[in-house]
N, CA, C and O atoms as CSV, one atom per row, in Angstrom:
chain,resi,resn,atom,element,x,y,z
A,1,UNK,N,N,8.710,8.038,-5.577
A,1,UNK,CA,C,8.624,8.466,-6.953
A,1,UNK,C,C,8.596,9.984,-7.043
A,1,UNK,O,O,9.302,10.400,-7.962
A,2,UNK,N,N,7.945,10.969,-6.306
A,2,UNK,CA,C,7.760,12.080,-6.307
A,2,UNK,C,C,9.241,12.730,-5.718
A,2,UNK,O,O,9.621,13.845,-6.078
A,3,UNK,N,N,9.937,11.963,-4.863
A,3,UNK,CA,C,11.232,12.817,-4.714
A,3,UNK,C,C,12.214,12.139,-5.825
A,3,UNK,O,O,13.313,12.646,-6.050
A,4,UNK,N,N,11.876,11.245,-6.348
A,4,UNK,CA,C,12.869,11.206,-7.622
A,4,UNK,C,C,12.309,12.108,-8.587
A,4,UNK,O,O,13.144,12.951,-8.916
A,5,UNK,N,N,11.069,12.257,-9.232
A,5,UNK,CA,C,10.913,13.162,-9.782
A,5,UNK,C,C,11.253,14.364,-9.720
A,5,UNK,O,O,11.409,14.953,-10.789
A,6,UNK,N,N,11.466,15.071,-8.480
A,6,UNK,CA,C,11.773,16.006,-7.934
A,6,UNK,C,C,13.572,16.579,-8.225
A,6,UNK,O,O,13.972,17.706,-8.520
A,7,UNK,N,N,14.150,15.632,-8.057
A,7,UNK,CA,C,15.545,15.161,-8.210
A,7,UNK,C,C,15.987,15.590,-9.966
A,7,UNK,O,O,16.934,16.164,-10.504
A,8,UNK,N,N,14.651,14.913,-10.448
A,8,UNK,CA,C,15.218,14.684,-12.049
A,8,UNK,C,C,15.335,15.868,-12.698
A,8,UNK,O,O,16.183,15.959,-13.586
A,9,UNK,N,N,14.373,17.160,-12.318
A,9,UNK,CA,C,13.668,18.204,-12.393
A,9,UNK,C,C,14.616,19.274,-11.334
A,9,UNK,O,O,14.417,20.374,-11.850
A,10,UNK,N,N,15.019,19.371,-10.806
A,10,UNK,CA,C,15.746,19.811,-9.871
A,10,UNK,C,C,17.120,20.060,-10.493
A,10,UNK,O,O,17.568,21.045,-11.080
A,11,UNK,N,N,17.786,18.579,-10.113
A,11,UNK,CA,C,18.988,18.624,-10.186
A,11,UNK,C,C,19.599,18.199,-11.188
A,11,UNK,O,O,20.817,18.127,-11.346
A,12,UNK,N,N,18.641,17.858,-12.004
A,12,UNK,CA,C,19.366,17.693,-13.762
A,12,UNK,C,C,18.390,18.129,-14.495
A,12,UNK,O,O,18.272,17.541,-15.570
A,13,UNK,N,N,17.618,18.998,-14.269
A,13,UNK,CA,C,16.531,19.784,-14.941
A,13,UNK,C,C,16.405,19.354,-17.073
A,13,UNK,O,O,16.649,20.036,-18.068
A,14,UNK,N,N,15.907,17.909,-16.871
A,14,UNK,CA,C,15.646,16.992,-17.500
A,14,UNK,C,C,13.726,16.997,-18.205
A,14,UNK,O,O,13.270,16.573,-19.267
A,15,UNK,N,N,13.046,17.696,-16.989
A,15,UNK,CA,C,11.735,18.613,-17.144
A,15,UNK,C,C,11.202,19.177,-18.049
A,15,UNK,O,O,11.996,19.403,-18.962
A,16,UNK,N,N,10.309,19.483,-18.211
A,16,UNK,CA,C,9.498,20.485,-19.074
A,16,UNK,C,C,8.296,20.822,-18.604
A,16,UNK,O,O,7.738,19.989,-17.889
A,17,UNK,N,N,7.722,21.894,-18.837
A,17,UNK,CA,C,5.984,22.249,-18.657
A,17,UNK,C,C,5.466,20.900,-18.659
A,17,UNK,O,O,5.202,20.283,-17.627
A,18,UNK,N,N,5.315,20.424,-19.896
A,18,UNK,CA,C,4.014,19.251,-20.251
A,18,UNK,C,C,4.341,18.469,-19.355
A,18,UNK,O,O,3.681,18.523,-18.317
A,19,UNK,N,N,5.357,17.576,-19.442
A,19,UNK,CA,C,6.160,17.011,-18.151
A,19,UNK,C,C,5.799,17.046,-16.807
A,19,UNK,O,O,5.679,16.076,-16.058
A,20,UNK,N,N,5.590,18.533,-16.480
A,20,UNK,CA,C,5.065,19.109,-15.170
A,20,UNK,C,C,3.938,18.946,-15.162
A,20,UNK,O,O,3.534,18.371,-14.152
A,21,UNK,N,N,3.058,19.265,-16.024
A,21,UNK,CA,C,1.506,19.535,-15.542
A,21,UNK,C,C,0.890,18.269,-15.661
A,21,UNK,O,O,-0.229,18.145,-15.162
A,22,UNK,N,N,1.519,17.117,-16.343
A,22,UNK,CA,C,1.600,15.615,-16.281
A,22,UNK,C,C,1.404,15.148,-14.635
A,22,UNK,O,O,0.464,14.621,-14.040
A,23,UNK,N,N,2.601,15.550,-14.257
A,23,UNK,CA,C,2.932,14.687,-13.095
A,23,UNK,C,C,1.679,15.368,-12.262
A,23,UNK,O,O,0.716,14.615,-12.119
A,24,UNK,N,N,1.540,16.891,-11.606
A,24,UNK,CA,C,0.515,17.623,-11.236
A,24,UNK,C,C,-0.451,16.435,-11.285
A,24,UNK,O,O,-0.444,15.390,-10.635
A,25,UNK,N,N,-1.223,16.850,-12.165
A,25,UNK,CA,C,-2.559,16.271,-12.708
A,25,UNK,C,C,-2.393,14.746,-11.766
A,25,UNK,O,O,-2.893,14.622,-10.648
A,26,UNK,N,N,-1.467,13.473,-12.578
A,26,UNK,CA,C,-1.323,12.532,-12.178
A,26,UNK,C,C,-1.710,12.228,-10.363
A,26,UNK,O,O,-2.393,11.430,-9.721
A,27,UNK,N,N,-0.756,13.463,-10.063
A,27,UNK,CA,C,-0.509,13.223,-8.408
A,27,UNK,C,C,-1.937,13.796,-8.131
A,27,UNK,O,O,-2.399,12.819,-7.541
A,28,UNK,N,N,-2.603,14.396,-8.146
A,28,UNK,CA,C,-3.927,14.610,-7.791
A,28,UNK,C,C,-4.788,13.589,-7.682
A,28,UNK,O,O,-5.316,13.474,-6.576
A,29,UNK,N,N,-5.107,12.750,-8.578
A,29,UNK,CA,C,-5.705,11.827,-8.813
A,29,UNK,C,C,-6.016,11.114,-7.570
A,29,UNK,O,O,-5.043,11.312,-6.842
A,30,UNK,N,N,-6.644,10.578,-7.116
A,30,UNK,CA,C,-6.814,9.494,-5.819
A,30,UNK,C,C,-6.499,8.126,-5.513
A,30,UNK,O,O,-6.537,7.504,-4.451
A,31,UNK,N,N,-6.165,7.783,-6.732
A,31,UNK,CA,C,-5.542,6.037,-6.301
A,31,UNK,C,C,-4.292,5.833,-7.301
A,31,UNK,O,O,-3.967,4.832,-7.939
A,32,UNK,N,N,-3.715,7.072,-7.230
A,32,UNK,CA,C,-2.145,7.073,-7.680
A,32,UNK,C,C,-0.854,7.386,-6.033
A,32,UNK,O,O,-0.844,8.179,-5.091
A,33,UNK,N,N,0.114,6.138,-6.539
A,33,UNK,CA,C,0.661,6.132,-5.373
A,33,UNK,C,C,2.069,6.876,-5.531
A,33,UNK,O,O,2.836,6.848,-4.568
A,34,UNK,N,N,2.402,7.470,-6.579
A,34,UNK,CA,C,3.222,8.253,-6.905
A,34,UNK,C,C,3.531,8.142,-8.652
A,34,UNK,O,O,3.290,7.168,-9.365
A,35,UNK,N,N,4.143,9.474,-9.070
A,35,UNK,CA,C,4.224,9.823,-10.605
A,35,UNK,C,C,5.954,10.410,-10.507
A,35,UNK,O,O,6.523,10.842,-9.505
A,36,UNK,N,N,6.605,10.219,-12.138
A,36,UNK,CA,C,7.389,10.725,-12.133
A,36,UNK,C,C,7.952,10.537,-13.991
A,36,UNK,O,O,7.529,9.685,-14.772
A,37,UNK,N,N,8.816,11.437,-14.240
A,37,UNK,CA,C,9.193,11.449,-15.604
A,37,UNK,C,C,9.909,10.474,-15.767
A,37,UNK,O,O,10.581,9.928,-14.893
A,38,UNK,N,N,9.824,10.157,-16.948
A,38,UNK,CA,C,10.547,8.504,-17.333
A,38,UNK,C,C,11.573,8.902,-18.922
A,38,UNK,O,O,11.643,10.032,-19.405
A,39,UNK,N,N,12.036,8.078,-19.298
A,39,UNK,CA,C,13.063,7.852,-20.429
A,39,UNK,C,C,14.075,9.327,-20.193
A,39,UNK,O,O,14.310,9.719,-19.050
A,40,UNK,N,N,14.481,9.871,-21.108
A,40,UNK,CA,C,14.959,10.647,-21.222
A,40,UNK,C,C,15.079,12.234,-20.851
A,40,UNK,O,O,16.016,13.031,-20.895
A,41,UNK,N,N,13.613,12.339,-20.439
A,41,UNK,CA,C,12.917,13.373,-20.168
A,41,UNK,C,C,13.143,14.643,-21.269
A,41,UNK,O,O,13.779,14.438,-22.303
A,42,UNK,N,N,12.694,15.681,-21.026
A,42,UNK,CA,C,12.962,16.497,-22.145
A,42,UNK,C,C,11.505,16.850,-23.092
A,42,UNK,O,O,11.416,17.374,-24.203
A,43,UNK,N,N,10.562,16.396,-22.276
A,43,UNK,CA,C,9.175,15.973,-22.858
A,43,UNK,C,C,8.750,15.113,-23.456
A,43,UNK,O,O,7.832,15.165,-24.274
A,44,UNK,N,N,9.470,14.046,-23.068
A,44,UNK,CA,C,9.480,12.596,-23.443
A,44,UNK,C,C,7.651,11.825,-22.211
A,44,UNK,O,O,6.521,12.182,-22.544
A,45,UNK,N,N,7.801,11.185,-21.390
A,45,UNK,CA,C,6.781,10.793,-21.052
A,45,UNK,C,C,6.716,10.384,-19.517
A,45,UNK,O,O,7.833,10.196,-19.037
A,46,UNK,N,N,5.807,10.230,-18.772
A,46,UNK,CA,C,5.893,10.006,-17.003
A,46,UNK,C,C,5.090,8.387,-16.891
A,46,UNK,O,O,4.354,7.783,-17.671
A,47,UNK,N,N,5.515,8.136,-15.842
A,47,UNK,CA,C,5.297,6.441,-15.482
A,47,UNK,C,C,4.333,7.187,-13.873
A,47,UNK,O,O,4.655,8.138,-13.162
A,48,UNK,N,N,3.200,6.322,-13.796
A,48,UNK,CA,C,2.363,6.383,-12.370
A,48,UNK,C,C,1.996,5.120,-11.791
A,48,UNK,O,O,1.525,4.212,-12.475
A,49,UNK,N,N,2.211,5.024,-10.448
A,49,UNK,CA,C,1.773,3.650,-10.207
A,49,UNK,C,C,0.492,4.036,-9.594
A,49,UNK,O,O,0.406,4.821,-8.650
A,50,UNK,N,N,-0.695,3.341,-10.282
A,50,UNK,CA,C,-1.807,3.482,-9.683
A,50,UNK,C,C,-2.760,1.823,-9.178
A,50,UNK,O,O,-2.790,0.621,-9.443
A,51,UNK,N,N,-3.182,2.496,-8.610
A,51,UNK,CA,C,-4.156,1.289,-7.889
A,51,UNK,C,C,-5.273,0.564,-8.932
A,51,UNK,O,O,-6.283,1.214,-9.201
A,52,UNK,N,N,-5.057,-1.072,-9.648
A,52,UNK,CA,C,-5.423,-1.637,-10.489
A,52,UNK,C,C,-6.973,-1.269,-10.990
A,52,UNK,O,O,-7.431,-1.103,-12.120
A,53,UNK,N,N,-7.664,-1.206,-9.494
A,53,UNK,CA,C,-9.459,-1.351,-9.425
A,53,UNK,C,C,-9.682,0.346,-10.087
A,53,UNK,O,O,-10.709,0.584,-10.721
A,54,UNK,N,N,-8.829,1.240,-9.908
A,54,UNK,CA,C,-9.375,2.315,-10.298
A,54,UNK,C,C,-8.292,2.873,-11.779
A,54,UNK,O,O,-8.283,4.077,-12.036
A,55,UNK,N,N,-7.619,2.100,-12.469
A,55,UNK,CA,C,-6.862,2.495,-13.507
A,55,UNK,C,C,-7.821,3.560,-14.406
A,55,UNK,O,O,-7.398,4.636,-14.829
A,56,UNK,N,N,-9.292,3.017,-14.631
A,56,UNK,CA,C,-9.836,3.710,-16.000
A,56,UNK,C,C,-10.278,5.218,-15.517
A,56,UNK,O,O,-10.436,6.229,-16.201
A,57,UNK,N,N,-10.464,4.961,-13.699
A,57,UNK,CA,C,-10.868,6.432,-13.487
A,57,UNK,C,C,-9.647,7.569,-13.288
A,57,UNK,O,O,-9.680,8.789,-13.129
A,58,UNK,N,N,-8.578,6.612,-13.368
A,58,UNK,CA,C,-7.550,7.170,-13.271
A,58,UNK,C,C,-6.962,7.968,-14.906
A,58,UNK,O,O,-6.723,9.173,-14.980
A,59,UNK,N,N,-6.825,7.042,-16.036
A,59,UNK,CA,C,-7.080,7.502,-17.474
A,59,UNK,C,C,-7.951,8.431,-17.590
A,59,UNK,O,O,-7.565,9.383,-18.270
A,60,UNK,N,N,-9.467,8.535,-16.980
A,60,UNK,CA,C,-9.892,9.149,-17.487
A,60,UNK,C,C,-9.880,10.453,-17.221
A,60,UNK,O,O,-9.888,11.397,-18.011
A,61,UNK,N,N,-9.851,10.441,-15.630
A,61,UNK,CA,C,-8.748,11.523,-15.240
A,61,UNK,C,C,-7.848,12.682,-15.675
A,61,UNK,O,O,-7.937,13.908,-15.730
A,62,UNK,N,N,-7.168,11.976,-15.889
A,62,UNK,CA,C,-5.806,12.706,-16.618
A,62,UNK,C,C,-5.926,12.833,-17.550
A,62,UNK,O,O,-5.396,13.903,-17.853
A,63,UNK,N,N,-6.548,12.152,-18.758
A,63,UNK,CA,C,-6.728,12.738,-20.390
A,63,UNK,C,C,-7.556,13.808,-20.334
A,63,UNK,O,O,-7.355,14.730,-21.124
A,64,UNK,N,N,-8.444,13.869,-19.558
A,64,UNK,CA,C,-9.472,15.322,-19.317
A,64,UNK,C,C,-8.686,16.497,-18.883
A,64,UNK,O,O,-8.646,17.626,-19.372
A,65,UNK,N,N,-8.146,16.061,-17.991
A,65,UNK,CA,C,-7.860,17.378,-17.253
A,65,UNK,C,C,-6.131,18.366,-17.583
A,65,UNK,O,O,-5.715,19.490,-17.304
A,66,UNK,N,N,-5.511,16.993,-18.401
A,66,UNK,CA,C,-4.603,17.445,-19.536
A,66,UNK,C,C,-4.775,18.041,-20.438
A,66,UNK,O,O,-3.888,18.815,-20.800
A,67,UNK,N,N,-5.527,17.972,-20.895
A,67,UNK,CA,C,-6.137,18.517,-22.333
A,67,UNK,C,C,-7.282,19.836,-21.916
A,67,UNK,O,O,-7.599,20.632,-22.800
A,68,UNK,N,N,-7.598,19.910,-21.129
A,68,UNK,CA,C,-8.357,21.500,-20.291
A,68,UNK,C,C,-6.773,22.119,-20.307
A,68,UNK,O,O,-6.390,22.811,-21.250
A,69,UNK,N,N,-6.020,21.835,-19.312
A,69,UNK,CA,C,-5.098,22.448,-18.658
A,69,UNK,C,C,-3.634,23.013,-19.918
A,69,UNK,O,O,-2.797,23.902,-19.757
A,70,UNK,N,N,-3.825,22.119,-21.034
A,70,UNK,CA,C,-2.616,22.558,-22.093
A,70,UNK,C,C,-3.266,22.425,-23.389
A,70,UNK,O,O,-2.537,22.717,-24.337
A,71,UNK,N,N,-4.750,21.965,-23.744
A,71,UNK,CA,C,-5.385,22.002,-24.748
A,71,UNK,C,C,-4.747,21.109,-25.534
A,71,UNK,O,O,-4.856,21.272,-26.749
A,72,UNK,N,N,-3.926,19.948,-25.018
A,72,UNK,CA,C,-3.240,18.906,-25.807
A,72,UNK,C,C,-3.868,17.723,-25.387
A,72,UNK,O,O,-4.527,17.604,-24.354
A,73,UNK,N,N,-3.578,16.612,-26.453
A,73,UNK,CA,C,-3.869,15.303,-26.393
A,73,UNK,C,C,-3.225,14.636,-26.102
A,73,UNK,O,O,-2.096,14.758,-26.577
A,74,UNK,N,N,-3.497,13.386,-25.056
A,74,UNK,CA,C,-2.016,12.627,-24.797
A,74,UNK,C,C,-2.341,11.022,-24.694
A,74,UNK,O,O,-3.476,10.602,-24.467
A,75,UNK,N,N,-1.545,10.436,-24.831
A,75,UNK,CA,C,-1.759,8.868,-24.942
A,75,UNK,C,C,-1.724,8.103,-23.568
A,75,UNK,O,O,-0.742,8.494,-22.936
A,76,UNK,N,N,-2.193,7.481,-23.113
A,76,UNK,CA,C,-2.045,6.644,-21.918
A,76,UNK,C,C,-1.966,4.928,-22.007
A,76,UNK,O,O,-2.950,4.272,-22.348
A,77,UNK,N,N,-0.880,4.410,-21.713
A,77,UNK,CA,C,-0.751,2.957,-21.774
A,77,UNK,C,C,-0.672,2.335,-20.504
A,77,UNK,O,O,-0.023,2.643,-19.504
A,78,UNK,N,N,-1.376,1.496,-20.708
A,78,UNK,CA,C,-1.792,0.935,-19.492
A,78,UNK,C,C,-0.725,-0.818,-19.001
A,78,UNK,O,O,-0.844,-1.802,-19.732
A,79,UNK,N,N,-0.184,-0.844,-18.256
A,79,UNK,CA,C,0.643,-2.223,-18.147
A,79,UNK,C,C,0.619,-2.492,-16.952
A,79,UNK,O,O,0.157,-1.716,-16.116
A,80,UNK,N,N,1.268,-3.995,-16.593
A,80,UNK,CA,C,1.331,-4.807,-15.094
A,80,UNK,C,C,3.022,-4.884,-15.204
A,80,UNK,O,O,3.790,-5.072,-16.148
A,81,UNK,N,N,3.182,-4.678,-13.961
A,81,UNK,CA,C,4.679,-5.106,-13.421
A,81,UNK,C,C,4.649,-6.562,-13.304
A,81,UNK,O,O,3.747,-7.339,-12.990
A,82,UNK,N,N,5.752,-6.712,-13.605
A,82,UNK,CA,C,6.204,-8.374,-13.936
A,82,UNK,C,C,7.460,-8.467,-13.474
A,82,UNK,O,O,8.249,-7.524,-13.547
A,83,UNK,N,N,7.799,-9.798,-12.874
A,83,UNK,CA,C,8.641,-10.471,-12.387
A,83,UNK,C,C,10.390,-9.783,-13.341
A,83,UNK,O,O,11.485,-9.393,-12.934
A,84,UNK,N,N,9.731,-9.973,-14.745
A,84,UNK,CA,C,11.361,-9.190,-15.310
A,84,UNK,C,C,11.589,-10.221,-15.723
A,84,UNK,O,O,10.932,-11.256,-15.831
A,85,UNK,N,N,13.072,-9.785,-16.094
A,85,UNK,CA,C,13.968,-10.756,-16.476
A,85,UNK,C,C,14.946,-12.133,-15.605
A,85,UNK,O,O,15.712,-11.821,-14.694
A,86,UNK,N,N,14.844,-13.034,-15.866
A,86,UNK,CA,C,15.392,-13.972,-14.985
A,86,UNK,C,C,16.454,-14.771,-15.792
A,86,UNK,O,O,16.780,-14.627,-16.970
A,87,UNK,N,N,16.914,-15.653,-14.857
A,87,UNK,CA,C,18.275,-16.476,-15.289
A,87,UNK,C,C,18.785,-17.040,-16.827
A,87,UNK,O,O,18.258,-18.112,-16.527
A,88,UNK,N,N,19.124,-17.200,-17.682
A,88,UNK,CA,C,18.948,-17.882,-19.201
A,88,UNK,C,C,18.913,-19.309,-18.454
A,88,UNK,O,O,19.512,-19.845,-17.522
A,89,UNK,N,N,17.917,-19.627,-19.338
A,89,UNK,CA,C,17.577,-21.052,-19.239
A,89,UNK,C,C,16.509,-21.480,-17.660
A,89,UNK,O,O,16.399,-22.569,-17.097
A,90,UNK,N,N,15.871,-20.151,-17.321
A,90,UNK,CA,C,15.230,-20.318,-15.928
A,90,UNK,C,C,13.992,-21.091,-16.178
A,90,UNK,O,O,13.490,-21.717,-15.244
A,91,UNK,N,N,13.329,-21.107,-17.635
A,91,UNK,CA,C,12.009,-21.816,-17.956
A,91,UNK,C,C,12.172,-23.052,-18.243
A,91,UNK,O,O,13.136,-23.626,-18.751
A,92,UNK,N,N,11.379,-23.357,-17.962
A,92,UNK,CA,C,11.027,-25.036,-18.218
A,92,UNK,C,C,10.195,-25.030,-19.720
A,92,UNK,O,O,9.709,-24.099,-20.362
A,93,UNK,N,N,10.260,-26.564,-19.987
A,93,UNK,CA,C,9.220,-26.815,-20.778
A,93,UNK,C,C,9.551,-25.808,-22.600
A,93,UNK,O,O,10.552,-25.279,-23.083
A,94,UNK,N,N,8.123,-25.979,-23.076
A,94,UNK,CA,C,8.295,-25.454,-24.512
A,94,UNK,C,C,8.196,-24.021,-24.000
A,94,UNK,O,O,8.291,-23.773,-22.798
A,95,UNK,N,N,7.948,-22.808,-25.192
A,95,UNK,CA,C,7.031,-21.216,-24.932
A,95,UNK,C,C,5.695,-21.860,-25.008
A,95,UNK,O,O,4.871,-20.956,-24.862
A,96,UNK,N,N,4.991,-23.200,-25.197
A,96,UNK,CA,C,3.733,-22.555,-25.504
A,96,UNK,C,C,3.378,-22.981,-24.378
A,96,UNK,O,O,2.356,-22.437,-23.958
A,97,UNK,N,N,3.991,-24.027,-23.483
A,97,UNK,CA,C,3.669,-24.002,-21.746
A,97,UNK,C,C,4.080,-22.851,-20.657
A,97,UNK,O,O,3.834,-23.026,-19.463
A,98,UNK,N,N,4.490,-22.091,-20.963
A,98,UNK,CA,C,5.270,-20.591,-20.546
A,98,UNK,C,C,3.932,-20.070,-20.147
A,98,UNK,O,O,3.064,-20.137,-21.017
A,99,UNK,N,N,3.582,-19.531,-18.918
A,99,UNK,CA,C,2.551,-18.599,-18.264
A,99,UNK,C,C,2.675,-17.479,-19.579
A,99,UNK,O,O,3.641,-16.966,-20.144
A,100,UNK,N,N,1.301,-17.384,-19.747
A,100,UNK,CA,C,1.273,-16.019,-20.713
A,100,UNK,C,C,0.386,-15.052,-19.827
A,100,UNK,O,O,-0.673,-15.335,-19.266
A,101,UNK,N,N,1.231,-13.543,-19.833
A,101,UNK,CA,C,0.827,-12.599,-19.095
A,101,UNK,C,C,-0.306,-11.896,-20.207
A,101,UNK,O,O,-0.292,-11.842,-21.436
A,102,UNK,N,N,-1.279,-11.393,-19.193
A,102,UNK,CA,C,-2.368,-10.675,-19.590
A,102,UNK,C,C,-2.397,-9.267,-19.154
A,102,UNK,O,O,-2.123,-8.808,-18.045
A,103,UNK,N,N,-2.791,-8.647,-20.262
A,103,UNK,CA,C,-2.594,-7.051,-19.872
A,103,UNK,C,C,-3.849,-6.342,-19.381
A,103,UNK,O,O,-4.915,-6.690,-19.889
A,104,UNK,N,N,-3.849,-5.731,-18.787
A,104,UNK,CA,C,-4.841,-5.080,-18.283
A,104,UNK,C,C,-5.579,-4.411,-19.170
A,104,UNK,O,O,-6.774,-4.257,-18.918
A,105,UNK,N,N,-5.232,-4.080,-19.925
A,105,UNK,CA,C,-6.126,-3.675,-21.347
A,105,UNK,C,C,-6.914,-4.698,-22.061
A,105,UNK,O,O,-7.725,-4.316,-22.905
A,106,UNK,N,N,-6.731,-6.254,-21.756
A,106,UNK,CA,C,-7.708,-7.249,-22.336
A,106,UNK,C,C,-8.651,-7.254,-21.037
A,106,UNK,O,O,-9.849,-7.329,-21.310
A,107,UNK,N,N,-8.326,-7.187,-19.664
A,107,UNK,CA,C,-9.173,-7.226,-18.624
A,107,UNK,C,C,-10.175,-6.056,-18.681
A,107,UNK,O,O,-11.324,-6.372,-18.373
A,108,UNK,N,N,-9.949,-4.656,-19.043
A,108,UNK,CA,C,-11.371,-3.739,-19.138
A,108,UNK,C,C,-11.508,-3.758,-20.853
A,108,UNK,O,O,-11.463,-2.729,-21.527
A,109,UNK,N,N,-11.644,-4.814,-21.287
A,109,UNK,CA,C,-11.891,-5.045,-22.849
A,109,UNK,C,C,-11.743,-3.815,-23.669
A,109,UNK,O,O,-12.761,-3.296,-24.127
A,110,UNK,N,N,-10.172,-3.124,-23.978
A,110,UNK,CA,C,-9.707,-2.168,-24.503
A,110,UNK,C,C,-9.111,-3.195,-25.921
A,110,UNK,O,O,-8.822,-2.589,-26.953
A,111,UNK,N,N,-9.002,-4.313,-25.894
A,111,UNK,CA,C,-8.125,-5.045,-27.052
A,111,UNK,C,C,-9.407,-5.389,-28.170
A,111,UNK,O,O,-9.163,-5.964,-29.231
């Protein structure tokens, strides 16, 4: 993640400050396994994969030390990687027998 970031910022200089001091911050953190700018870039927003057990110290983290470092406020959403998209017609059964995924935001009672 950090040499794609690197790449995005580099060689299609897609980047920005906030962008930067994002990823910084992020990669500091201790149970992040890499950070990097996401969508469009341009000061659009960064994706981190961090380690589940420490997500909130990880949020809390980075909203602090973002907001010292650029005196801005920033949003953090929290999600699980999932299987994706699969075959049409790969489910069985009705939707209301369909595994329903739970977000990690109902697990540290953020909902």
């Amino acid at each position: 993640m950090r040499a794609s970031h690197r790449s995005l910022r580099d060689d299609y200089q897609v980047s920005c400050a906030e962008l930067e001091v994002m990823i910084e911050i992020a990669d500091r953190q201790r149970c992040v396994y890499g950070s990097r700018l996401t969508g469009g870039g341009f000061g659009g927003c960064t994706i981190s994969l961090v380690n589940i057990e420490n997500s909130a110290e990880f949020e809390r983290g980075v909203l602090e030390a973002y907001h010292s470092a650029t005196g801005l406020f920033t949003d953090i959403y929290l999600c699980r990687a999932s299987q994706g998209v699969g075959a049409a017609g790969s489910r069985t059964g009705t939707p209301e027998e369909w595994p329903q995924s739970s977000s990690r935001l109902d697990e540290i009672g953020l909902t």
